[in-house]
N, C-alpha and C positions, 0 to 999 in steps of 0.2 A: 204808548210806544216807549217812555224814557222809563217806567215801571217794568219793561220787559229786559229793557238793556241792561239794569240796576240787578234784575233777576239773573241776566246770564253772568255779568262778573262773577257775582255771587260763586254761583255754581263753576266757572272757574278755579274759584281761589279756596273752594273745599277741596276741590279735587285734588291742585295741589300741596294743601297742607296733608290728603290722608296717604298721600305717597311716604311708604312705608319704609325705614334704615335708607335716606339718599347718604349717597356717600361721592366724594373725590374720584373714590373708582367707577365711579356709575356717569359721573359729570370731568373728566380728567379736563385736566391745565395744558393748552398744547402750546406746546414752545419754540424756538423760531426755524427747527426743524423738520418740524412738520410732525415729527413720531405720537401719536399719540399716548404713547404710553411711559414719555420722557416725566420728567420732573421737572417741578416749576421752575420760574427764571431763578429766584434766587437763589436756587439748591444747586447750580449751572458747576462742575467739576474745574473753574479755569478762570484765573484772574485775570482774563484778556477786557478790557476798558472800550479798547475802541481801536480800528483799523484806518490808518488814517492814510490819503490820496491827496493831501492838499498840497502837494510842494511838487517842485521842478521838473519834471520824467517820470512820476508813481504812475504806475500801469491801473489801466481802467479794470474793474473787480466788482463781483458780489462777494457777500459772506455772510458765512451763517455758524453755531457754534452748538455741536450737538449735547445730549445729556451725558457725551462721557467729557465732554470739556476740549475735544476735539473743533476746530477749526477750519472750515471746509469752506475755500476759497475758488469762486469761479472766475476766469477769468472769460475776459470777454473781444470775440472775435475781431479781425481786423478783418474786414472784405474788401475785394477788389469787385472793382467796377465794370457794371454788365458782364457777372461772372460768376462761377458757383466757386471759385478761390478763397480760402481764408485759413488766417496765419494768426497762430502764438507763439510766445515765446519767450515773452519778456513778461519778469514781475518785478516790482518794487515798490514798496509799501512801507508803512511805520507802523508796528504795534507799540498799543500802549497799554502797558500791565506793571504785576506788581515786582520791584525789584528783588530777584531770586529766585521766582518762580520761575516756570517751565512751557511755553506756548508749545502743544502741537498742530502743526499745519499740514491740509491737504491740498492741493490744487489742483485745480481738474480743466478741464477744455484743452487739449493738446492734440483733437485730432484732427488737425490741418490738413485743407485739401488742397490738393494742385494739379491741377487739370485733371480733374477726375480721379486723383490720387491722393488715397488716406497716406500722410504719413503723423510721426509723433516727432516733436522735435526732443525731445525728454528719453534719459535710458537708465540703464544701473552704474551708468559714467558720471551722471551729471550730480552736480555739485549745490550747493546752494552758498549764499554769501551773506554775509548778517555784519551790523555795525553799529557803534553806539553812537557814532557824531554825524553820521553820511558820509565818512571822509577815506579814516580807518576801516580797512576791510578783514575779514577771516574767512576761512572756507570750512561749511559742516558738511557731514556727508548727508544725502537723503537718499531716502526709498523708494524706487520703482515698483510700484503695486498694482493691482489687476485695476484693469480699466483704466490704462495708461493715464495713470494719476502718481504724482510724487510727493512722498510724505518725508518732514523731519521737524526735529524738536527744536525749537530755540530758546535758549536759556538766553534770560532776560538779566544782560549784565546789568541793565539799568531800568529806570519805568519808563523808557523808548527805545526799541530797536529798531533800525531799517534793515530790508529783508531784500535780496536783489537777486537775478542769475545770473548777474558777470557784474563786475565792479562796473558803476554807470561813468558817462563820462557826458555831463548836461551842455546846454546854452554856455550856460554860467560858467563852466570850467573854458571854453573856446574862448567867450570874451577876456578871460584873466589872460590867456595865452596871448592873445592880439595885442592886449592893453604891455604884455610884457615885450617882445616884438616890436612893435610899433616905433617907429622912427630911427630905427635901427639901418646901417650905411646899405647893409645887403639886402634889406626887405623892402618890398612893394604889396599895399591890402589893395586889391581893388575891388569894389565892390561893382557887381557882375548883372544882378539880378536880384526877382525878390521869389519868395517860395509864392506856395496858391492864397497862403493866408496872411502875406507881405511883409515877412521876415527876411533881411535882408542876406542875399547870399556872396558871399565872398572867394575870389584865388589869390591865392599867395605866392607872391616871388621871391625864392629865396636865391639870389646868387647874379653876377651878372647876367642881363637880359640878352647881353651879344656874343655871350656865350656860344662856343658851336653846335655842343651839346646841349639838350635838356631832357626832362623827366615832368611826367603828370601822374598826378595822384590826387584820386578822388576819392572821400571816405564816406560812410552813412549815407549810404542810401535807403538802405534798409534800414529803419530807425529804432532800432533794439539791437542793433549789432555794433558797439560802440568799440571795438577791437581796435579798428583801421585813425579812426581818433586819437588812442593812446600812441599810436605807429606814429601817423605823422608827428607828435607831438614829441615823440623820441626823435623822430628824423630833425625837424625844426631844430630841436633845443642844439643837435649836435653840429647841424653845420655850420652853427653862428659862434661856436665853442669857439676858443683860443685858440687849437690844434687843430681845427679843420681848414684853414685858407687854401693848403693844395684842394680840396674837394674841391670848392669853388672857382677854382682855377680852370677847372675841366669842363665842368658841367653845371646848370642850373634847375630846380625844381618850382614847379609851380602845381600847387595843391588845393583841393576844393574841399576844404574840410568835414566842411558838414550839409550832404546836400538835402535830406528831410529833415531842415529842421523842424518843421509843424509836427511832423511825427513824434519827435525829440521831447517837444514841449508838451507835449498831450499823452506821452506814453506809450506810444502806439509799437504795432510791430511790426510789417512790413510795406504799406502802401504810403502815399502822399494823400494830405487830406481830400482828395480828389477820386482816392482810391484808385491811382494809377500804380503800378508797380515802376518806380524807376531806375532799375536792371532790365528791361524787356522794352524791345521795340524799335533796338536800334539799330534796325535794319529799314528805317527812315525817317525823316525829320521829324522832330518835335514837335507835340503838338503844344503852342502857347498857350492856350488857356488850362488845359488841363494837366500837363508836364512844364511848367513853367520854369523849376529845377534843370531839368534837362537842356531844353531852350536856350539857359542862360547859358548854358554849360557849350552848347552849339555853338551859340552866337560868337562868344569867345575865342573859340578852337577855329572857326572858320574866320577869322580878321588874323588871327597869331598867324593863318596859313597863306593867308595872302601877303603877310610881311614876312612871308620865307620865314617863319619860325615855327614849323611843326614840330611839335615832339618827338621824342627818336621812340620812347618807349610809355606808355601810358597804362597805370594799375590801377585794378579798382579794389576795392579794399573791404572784405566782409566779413562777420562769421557761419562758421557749420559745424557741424557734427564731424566733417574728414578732413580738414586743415591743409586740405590740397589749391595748386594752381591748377587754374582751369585755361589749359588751350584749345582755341577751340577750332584753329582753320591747318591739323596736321596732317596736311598731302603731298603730293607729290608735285603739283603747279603752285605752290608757296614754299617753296624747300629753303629759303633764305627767311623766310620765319620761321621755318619751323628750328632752322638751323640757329636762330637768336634767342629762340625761348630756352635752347635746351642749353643753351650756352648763359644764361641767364638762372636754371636749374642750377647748375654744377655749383657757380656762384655762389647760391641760396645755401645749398648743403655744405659747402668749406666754410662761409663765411658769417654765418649764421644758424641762429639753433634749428633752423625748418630741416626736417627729414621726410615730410610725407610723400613729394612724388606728386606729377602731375595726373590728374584725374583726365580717364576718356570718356567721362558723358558730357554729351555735348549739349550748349545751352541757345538752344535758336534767335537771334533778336538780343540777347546780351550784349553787353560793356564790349566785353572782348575783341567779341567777334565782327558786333557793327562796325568798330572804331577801325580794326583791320581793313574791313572790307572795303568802306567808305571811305577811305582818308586813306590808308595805308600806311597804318600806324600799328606797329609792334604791339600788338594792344591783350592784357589778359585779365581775369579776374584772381585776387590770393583772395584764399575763405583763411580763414585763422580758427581753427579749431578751439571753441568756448567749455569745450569738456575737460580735455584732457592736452597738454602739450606731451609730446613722445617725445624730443628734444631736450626736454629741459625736467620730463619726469614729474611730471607736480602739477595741479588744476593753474588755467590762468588768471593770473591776476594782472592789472595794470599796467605796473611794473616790468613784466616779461615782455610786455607788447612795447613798451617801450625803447626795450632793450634789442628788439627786433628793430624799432627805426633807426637805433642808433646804427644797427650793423650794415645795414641797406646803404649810408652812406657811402660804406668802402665798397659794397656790391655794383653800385651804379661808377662808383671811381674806375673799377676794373673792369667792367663790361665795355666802357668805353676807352678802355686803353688799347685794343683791338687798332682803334680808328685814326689815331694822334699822326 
């Protein structure tokens, strides 16, 4: 028997020695493309080292890097819970390559569904944002290409760049803001609640509590949408200004800054790690274990309201593709809301860069529309348009959203000067 085994090798390894011209092209090198007919690794068109996810908000991703040196970045769905829903739309990442050279990037998975509906959240609007420290930001333009995929180059001022779609605003930026804040004559942190994965969630008082007036403002829900963050943080910084004491004389704000922060921290894009959406549902109570964010957020607003301190007006703070407010309860048996929002528009357009106009689709189970309905609270969503501001002409950065909260100050000064 082992004379027969000895005899097959054998006859094996003639066979393949009298294989005749083998060649590379007969045996090709497949590379992490998949192509078979790319070029080996090291002959790769592209000094890209490594894509790195390891830090504060980098969006979850594959990647792969073809034989033209091209970059093909998948990113990876956020789903909602017992649901065929899921959402992209955030990227942020570090490449690491050689300085001077040229990374080109694709990105792909943007076709988001909701309820049954394909949309892209990506067009020939959108922008991309690259930086050398994470701090500093630029705007490059990119390409809308078939198969709702966005392509652009990034020129590596350094051997690291972070790569973003809207300038990020983390953890870590909210805690500098609190730690700056913090014991401040007009401020109040309380902490409220914790998310699903017990990160503490916090509202902010800014302004006397016995005030007659007040304002609520809630931002990041949707946890790639860090627009309403940079807002309040314009809003904050200015009412504690030197020049603002009449503000606080009228009215007070109380703000939930940041309400998925797990999302925040993990990179995600529109659910709570629970995969609850929390913008939807607020057409009844929260559920505790699995909206735990919202709960907290309830619990609150229902004790403010048994100390006769409801809110007069309450925003929720997001982005989109149309930079529109969303009303959502305009009939005929609310004519004194519908009569405050539009009174509350006019505001917006004099007294700040917003021109878009309030949006009629209607969002069932929203911010807006629960908070109305329930409480009977003046209540809307502002989307902030992450493409393009019409207002101010120019893609947005940080800064613009900032300069939004600044204006909101005098907004909410003069919508209550109606009532004095």
């Amino acid at each position: 028997m082992r004379n027969k085994i000895i005899a097959f090798l054998l006859f094996g390894l003639s066979l393949l020695i009298s294989v005749p011209n083998s060649s590379a092209a007969e045996f090709p090198l497949i590379n992490i493309s998949g192509n078979s007919h790319s070029q080996p690794f090291d002959t790769l068109k592209s000094s890209l080292k490594y894509i790195s996810t390891n830090f504060e908000n980098a969006s979850q991703l594959d990647w792969e890097t073809d034989s033209m040196g091209i970059v093909n970045v998948s990113l990876i769905y956020d789903h909602e819970r017992v649901s065929p829903n899921r959402a992209n739309g955030h990227w942020h990442f570090k490449l690491e390559a050689d300085s001077g050279s040229e990374i080109t990037i694709i990105l792909k998975n943007f076709e988001n569904v909701w309820n049954g509906i394909k949309g892209v959240p990506v067009s020939e609007k959108t922008n991309c944002l690259i930086s050398k420290d994470g701090k500093n930001w630029s705007v490059i333009p990119a390409d809308f290409i078939s198969g709702n995929r966005l392509k652009f180059t990034v020129p590596m001022k350094s051997d690291q760049m972070y790569v973003a779609s809207v300038e990020p605003y983390r953890i870590s930026d909210l805690d500098k803001l609190l730690t700056e804040i913090r014991g401040k004559p007009q401020v109040e942190i309380m902490k409220v609640g914790n998310t699903a994965e017990g990160r503490p969630l916090e509202i902010i008082r800014i302004g006397n509590p016995d005030a007659i007036f007040s304002v609520f403002l809630r931002a990041r829900a949707h946890s790639w949408e860090p627009g309403g963050n940079w807002v309040v943080q314009g809003l904050i910084r200015t009412l504690l200004g030197k020049e603002s004491a009449h503000f606080l004389r009228r009215y007070c704000v109380y703000i939930m800054p940041m309400t998925n922060k797990d999302g925040v921290a993990r990179g995600r894009t529109r659910f709570n790690t629970n995969g609850k959406d929390l913008n939807r549902e607020w057409d009844r109570p929260a559920d505790r274990i699995l909206t735990p964010e919202k709960y907290a957020f309830e619990s609150w607003l229902e004790m403010m309201i048994s100390k006769g301190k409801k809110p007069q007006i309450a925003i929720d703070l997001h982005n989109d593709q149309g930079g529109n407010i969303h009303v959502n309860l305009p009939s005929e048996i609310n004519s004194q809301y519908v009569s405050n929002m539009k009174r509350i528009e006019t505001l917006l357009y004099k007294h700040t860069w917003f021109t878009e106009g309030p949006s009629h689709v209607k969002n069932p189970g929203s911010f807006g529309e629960g908070l109305a309905k329930r409480y009977g609270i003046d209540a809307f969503v502002y989307e902030l348009n992450y493409e393009w501001i019409a207002g101010l002409n120019k893609a947005p950065m940080g800064k613009d959203w900032e300069l939004l909260g600044k204006q909101l100050a005098e907004v909410f000064y003069l919508y209550f000067d109606k009532k004095d």
